[in-house]
C-alpha positions, 0 to 999 in steps of 0.5 A, a space after each residue: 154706185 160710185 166704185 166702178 167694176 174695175 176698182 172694185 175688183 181691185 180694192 177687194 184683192 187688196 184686202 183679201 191680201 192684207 186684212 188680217 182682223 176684223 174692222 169697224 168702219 162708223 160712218 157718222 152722215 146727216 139726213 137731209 131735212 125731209 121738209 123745207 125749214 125756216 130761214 131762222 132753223 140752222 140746220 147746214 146741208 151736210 156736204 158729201 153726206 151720202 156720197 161718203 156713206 155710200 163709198 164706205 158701204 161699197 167698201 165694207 161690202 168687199 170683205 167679211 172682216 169690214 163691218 160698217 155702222 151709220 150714226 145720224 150726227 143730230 140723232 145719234 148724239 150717244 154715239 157723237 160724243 162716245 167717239 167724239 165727233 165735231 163735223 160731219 161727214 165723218 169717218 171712224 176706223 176701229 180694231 180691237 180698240 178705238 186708235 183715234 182715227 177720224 177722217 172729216 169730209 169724202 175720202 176721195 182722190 189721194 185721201 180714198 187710198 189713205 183710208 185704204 192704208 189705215 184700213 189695213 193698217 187698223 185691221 194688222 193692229 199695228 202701224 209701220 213706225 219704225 222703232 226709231 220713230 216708236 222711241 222718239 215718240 215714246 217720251 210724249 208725256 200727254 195726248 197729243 191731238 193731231 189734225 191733217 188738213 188736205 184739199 181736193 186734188 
């Protein structure tokens, strides 16, 4: 268990306040080879694999609007490139439709509240632009891919 009763407690009255609809949190991980490999077999140990998609299930379990999905990201290839995923771990917050949300690596510290907020914010169908920012936005033209990096804290 990686939430303690205390913070479990907590994240569940914030969504019980604030889900409005239904969510799908896909958590794409990567099993750990079963066997010792050969030096030549690049396979890379997925960093933060299993902790990422324990946190997301102790999340999803808080609320029956949090439905998670767990792809393998060498098995599940259909599902890799459907949601086009680079990396793993890998987190997609998804409504009524795909908003493009993608969280690459632990959302620990800091980041465990911003996919908190998304969560929300995914489940409300909206985001809390304001019109002003909404209408300066409006004249983008072509997708724009936007990419955050942070670091732990």
């Amino acid at each position: 268990m990686i939430l303690n009763e205390n913070q479990r407690r907590e994240v569940s009255e914030l969504l019980r306040g604030n889900l409005e609809q239904p969510v799908s949190i896909i958590c794409f991980t990567q099993e750990k080879p079963s066997i010792d490999l050969p030096v030549q077999v690049q396979i890379s140990p997925c960093e933060y694999c299993e902790e990422t998609e324990q946190l997301l299930r102790e999340i999803s379990e808080l609320s029956d609007k949090l439905k998670l999905e767990v792809y393998d990201f060498i098995k599940d290839k259909e599902q890799v490139e459907k949601y086009g995923i680079s990396e793993v771990p890998a987190t997609v917050l998804v409504g009524d439709k795909d908003y493009g949300i993608r969280y690459y690596g632990i959302p620990s510290g800091y980041e465990f509240s911003a996919v908190l907020d998304t969560i929300i914010n995914v489940s409300k169908r909206h985001s809390r632009l304001s019109d002003n920012t909404r209408e300066t936005l409006s004249v983008i033209e072509k997708p724009v891919h936007i990419r955050v990096f942070v670091t732990p804290t």
